[in-house]
N, C-alpha and C positions, 0 to 999 in steps of 0.2 A: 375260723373267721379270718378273712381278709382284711390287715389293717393297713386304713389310711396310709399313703406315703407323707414326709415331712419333708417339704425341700426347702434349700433353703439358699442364699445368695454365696457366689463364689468369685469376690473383688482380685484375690490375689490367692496366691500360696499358702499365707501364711491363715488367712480368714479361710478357705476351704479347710485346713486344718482344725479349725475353732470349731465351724458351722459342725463337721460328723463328731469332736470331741464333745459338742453340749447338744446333741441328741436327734440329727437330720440320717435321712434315711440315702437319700439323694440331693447333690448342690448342682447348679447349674451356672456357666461362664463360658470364656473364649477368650480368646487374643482380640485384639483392638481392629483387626480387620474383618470388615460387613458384621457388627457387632452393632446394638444400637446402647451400648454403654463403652464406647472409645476410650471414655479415661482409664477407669478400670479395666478393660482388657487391655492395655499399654503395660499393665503392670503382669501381664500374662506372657512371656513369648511360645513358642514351641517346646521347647525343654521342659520347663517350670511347669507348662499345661498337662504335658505328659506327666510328669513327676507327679504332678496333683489325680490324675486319671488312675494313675500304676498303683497310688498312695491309697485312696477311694475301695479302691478293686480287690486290694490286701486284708481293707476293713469286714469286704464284703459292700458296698454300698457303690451306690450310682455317681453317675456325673453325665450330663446332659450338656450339649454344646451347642449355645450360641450363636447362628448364623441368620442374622435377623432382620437384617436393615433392609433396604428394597433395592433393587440392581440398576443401571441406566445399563443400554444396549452396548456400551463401552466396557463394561464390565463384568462382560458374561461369562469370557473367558477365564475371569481371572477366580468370579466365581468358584467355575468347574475345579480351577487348581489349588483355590484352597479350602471345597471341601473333599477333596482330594487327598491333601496333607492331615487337613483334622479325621479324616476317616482310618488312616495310619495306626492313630494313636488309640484305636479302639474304645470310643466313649460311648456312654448308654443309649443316647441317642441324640440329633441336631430338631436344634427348635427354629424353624424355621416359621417366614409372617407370610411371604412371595408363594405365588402357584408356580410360578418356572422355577423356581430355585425349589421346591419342590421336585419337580421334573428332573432338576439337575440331581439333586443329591438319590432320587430311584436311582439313574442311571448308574452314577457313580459307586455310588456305595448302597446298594438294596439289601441289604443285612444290617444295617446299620436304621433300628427305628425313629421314624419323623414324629412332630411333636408342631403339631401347628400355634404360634405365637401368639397369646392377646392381641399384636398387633393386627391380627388378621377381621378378630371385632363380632366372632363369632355367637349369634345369639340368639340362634332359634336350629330346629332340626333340620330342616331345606337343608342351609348352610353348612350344618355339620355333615350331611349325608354328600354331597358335592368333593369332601376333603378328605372322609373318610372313604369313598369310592375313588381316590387319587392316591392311596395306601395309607395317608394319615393315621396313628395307631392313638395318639392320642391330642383332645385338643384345649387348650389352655381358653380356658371363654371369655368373652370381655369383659372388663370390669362393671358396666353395668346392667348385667345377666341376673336376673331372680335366681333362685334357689328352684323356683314352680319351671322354669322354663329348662335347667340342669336336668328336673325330673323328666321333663317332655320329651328332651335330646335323648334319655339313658332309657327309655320306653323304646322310641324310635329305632337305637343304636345301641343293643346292649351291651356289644362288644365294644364298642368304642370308650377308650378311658377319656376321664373328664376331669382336669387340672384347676381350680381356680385360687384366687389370688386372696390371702386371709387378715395381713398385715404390709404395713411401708407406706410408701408417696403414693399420694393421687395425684394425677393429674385433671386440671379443671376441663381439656378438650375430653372427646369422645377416645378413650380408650388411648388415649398420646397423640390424635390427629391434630395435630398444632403446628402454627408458621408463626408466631409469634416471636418467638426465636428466631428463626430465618428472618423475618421482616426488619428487627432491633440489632441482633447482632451478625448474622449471616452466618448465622449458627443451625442447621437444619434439624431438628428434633429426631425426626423418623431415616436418621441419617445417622444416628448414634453421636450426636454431639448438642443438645440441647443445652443454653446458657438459664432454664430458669427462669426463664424474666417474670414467670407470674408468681412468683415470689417475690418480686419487689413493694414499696409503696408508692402509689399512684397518685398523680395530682390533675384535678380535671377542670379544664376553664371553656368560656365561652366566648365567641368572637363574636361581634357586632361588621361586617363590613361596608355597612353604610358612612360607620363612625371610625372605622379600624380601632375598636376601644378592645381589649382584650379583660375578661373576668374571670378571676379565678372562683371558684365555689368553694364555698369550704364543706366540708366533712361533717354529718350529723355526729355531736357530742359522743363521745366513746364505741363507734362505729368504726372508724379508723379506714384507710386508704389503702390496702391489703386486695384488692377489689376482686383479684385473679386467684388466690390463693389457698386453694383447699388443705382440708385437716388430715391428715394422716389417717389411714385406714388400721382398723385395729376390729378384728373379729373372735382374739379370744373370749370373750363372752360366747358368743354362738357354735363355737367347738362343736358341741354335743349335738347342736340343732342339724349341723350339717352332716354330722357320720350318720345320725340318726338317721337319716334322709337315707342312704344307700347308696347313694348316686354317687357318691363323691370319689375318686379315685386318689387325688393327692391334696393338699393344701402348700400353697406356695408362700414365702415371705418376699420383701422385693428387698431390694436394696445391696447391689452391687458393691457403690459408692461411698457405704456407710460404713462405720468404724468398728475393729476387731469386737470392739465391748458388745459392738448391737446384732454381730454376726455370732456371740454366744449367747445375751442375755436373750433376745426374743426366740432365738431356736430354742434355750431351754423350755421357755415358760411354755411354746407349746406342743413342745416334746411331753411335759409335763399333763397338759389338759388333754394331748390324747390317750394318754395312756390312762389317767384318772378315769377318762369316759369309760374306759373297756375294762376298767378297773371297781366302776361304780362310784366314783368318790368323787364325781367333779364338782370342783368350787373356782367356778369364777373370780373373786374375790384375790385368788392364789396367784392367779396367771399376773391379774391387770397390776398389783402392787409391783412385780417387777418389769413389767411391763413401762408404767410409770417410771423406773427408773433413765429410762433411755430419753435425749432429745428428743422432739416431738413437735409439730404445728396443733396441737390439739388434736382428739381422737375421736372418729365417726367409724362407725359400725356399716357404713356406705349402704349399696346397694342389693344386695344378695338377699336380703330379708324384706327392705321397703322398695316399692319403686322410687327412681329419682325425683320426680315432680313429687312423691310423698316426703322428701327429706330438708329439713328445714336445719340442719346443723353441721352441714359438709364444711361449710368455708367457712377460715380463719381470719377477722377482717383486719385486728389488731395487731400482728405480734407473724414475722416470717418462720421464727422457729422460736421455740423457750428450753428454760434446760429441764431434763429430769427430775429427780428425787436424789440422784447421786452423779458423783463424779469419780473416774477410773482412777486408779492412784497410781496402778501398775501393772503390768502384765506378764507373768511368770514364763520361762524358755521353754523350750521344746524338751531340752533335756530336763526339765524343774530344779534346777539347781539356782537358778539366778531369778532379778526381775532387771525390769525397767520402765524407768520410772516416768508417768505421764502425768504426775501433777504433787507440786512440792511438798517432798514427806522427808522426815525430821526424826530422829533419835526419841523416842517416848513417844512418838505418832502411834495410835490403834487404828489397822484398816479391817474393813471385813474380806474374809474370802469365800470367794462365790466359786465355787465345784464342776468342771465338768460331768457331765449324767453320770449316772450309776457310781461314783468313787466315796470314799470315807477316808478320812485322815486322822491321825492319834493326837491327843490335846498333848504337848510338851514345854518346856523351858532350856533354854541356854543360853552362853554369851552372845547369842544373834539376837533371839527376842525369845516370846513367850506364843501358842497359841493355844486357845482356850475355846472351847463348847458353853455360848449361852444360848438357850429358848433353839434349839437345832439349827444355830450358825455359829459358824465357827468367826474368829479372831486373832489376828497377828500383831503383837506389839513389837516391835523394834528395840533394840536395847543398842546395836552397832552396825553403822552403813560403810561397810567394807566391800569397794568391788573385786573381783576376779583376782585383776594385776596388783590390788595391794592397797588401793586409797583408801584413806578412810575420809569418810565427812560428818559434820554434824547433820547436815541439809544436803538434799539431792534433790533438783530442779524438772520439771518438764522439758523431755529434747535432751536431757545426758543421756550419752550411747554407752554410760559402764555400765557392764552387767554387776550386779549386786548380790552378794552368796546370800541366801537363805537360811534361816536357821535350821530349817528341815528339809528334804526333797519332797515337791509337793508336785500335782497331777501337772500335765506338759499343757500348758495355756491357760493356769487356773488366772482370776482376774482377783486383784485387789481394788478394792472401792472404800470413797464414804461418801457420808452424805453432804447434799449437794452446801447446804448453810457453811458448814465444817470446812469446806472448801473455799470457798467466798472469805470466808476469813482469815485464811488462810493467805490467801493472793492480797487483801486488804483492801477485798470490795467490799465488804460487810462489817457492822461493828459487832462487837461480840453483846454488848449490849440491847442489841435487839431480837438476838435468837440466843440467850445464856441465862436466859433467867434473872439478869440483875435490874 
């Protein structure tokens, strides 16, 4: 049997590393040029991209490149030259949204397989047989695609693989077709530089021009001004529903821009659910607890299963982002000798550690700390915060660049966490009094 791929977001170097250590089959990114995530590929150059391609390749796993944004006739050339240079570096394949930048990259690199974009908004067979008669091999559907209409495309096109999108940001336009951005801050969305704006809160008034009186309206009671704001898509629940289907070739997560923690916790969990599925054993229940732990706008199961006019829970009216269930504490080296530290941990501090797939590690004690197996999670207590070059501290802060020795060598990017209260009180937003039991 043919299993599902798991792709998954590739921000930088270090996150492509995370995303294949906690269980992606394939990651997809680029450099900051015709990219429609500019910030994050900035943190990509040519070297680094390659490095991540060579690093990928070694593993045995893919890498798919980024060439996504739409062209002005000014920029055709330059196009040609850099999928030119990204064709070099031998990646799995360019995901391109444009029908000429299609045409361009046949030309240039025609061994190299095309991967047409959600941007392109794909959602019926027509459409797919058009892209796939243009070499298309495989095509990424738009976000607001049923599951009935996947099947319709894979009737139609049986050779044609079918990509879609499982977890991450939604977008409130059709599949990212937005000026919103462009209009507020001259920020062009589908240009790879989108500022957000419907994530803000809105305040909406009414003009009189007879009287030039201006009225604000207020907001129905606990409705909130959020008005733009959709919930984060989160489809580990329906794992099962969609392998089951057949149709599915990969399951994608988004989120380029997003942080090392959420480019391993959510690859695990549904690293986890597919393999459970083929495994027999799946429990929902598994996935979404750590799931939960990441940021979030709240979590819809989107479109794939209901139609849009059937969904009454997409958008988040209160709240632009809330925090998880935990917060990182720290993130172990490449070599697992060290950490560093992303939220203030302390001599007698207990974090949990969270695993890259498939590893196991020995419960031990020494003058570093202690770590211990309770209920099949493991725990690190601290006993001495000595970095590398020799300091020692009682406290080590968020944003110190000492690497910190470990009392054990532990898996290369494993993550330390706790929970999110533990934190809060930490920082001295919370009293202990309200989440300690007194």
């Amino acid at each position: 049997m043919q299993k599902v791929e798991l792709l998954s977001p590739a921000g930088n170097l270090e996150k492509l590393k995370i995303a294949l250590a906690y269980g992606a089959d394939a990651v997809y990114g680029g450099t900051s040029t015709f990219s429609l995530r500019i910030r994050s590929g900035k943190e990509f150059d040519i070297d680094s991209f390659k490095e991540g391609i060579d690093y990928a390749h070694g593993l045995g796993k893919k890498v798919y490149c980024t060439v996504n944004s739409f062209p002005f006739n000014s920029q055709l050339k330059l196009y040609e030259n850099h999928i030119s240079k990204m064709a070099e570096l031998k990646p799995d394949a360019f995901i391109v949204s444009s029908a000429g930048v299609i045409k361009i990259a046949k030309k240039i690199a025609p061994n190299i397989p095309i991967h047409l974009s959600t941007q392109a908004n794909v959602m019926n067979a027509l459409d797919a047989e058009v892209y796939y008669d243009m070499g298309v091999e495989r095509i990424i559907t738009a976000r607001e695609i049923s599951l009935k209409d996947c099947e319709a495309i894979k009737r139609a096109l049986p050779k044609l693989e079918l990509e879609v999108f499982v977890h991450g940001s939604m977008c409130f336009a059709y599949s990212g077709r937005c000026l919103v951005s462009a209009l507020q801050m001259g920020r062009v969305p589908n240009r790879g530089s989108c500022a957000n704006d419907c994530r803000f809160p809105y305040e909406i008034y009414a003009y009189n021009p007879e009287t030039n009186t201006t009225f604000r309206l207020d907001e129905e009671e606990g409705v909130g001004t959020y008005i733009m704001n959709a919930k984060d898509m989160n489809m580990a629940s329906h794992v099962d529903e969609l392998l089951r289907s057949g149709v599915i070739d990969s399951i994608k997560i988004e989120g380029r821009t997003k942080s090392p923690y959420y480019a391993g916790v959510v690859t695990k969990a549904y690293r986890h659910a597919i393999d459970d599925y083929y495994a027999g054993d799946f429990d929902a229940s598994r996935y979404q607890a750590e799931l939960n732990t990441t940021q979030n706008r709240g979590f819809t199961d989107a479109y794939l299963l209901s139609r849009p006019f059937e969904k009454h829970d997409t958008q988040s009216h209160a709240f632009t982002i809330q925090d998880g269930t935990h917060q990182v504490s720290a993130l172990v080296s490449e070599n697992g000798e060290s950490w560093r530290c992303k939220d203030k941990t302390c001599i007698g501090d207990t974090v949990e550690i969270v695993l890259p797939v498939g590893v196991n590690i020995d419960e031990m004690d020494n003058e570093f700390g202690t770590i211990t197996k309770i209920e099949e999670r493991y725990w690190l207590t601290f006993k001495a915060l000595i970095s590398v070059s020799g300091k020692r501290f009682e406290c080590i802060h968020s944003g110190d660049l000492n690497d910190i020795i470990l009392p054990t060598k532990l898996p290369s990017y494993t993550i330390l966490r706790r929970g999110i209260d533990e934190a809060k009180i930490k920082k001295g937003l919370m009293d202990c009094s309200s989440s300690c039991g007194e």
